[in-house]
C-alpha positions as CSV (number, residue, x, y, z in Angstrom):
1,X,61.1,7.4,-19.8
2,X,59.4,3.9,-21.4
3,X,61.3,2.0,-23.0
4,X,59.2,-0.8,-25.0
5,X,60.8,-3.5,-27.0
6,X,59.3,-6.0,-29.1
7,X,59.6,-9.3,-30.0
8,X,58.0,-12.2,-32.0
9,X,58.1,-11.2,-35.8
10,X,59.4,-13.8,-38.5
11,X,58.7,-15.2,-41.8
12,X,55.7,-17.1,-42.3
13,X,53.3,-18.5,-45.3
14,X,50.2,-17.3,-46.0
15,X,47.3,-18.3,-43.4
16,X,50.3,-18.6,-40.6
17,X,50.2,-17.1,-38.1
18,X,52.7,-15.7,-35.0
19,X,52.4,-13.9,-31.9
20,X,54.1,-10.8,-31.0
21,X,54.8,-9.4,-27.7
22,X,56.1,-6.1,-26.2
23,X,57.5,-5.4,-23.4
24,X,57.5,-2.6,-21.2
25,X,59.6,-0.6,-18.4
26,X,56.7,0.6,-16.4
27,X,52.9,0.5,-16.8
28,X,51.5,2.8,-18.9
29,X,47.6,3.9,-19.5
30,X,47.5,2.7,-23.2
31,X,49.8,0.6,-25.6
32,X,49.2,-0.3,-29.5
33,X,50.4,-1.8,-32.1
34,X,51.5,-0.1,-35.4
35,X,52.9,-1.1,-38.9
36,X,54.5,0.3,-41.3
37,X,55.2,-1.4,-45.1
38,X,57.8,0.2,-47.4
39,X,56.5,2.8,-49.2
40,X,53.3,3.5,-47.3
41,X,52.3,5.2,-44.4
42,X,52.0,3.7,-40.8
43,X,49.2,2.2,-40.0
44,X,47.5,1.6,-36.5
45,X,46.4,-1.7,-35.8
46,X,45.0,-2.0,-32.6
47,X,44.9,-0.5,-29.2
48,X,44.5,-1.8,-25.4
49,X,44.2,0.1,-22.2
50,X,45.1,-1.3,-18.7
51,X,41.3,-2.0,-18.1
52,X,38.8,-3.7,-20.5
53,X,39.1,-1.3,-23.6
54,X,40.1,-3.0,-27.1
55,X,40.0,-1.4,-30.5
56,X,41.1,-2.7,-33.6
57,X,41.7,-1.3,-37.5
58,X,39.0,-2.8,-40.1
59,X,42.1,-4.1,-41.4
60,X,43.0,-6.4,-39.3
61,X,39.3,-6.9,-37.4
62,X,38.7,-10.6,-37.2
63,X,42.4,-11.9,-37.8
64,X,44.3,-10.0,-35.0
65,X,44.1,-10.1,-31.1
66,X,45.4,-7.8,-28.8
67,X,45.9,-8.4,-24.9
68,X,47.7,-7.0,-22.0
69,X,48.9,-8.9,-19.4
70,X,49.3,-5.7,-16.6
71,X,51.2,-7.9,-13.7
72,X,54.4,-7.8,-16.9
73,X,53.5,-5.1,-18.2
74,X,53.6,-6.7,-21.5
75,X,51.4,-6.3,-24.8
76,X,50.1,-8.9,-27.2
77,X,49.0,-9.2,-31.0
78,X,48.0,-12.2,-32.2
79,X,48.0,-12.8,-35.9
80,X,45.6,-15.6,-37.4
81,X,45.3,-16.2,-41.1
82,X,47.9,-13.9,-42.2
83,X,47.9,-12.2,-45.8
84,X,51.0,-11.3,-47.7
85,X,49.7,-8.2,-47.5
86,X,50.3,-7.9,-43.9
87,X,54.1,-7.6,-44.6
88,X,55.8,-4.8,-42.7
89,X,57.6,-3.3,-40.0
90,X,55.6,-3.8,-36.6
91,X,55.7,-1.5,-33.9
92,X,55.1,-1.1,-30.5
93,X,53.4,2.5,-29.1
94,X,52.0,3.6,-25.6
95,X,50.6,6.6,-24.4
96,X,49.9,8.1,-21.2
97,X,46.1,9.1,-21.7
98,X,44.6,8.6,-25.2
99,X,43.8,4.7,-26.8
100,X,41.3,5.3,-29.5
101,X,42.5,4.1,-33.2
102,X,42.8,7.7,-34.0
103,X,43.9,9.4,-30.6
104,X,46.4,7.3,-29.9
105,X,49.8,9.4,-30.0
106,X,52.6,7.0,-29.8
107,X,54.8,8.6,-27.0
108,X,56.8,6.2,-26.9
109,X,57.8,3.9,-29.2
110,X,59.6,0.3,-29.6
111,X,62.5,-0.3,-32.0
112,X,60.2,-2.5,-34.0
113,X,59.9,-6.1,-35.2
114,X,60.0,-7.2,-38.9
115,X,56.6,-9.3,-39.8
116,X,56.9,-11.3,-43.6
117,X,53.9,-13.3,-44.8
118,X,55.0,-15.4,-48.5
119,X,51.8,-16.5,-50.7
């Protein structure tokens, strides 16, 4: 069993930024990040494999980062220039053998972390 848990959400004004981080209990092949606003459906954001692989949402193409650092077994999403729109419930994901944008299963999953951009 995985357990993830993230951390790093807050409140911020428009073109803040903030840094979240998730950690895990064991490596795993592929971890993402997720978001979910009320009312709408979740959303991938971006997704890392233990090697060089990076993908990333149109959405957020430009404005977010992810990295892995493997030695913690901990995932990063850094968020640059952020939009109210980008309000929602983050979320953590990994899977043991798929990473693309749209393979990506979410086996696991963190208890999430609460992002809020103001204009």
């Amino acid at each position: 069993q995985v357990q993830l848990v993230e951390s790093g959400g807050g409140s911020v004004q428009a073109g803040g930024s903030l840094r979240l981080s998730c950690a895990a209990s064991v490596s795993i092949f592929c971890m993402g990040w997720f978001r979910q606003a009320p009312g709408k459906e979740r959303e991938v954001l971006a997704t890392a494999n233990w090697g060089t692989y990076r993908t990333y949402a149109d959405s957020v193409k430009g404005r977010f980062t992810i990295s892995r650092d493997n030695t913690k077994n901990t995932l990063y999403l850094q968020m640059n220039n952020l939009k109210p729109e980008d309000t929602a419930m983050y979320y953590c994901a990994a899977d043991g053998d798929r990473c693309g944008l749209g393979e990506i299963r979410g086996d696991y999953w963190g208890q999430g972390t609460q992002v809020t951009v103001s204009s």
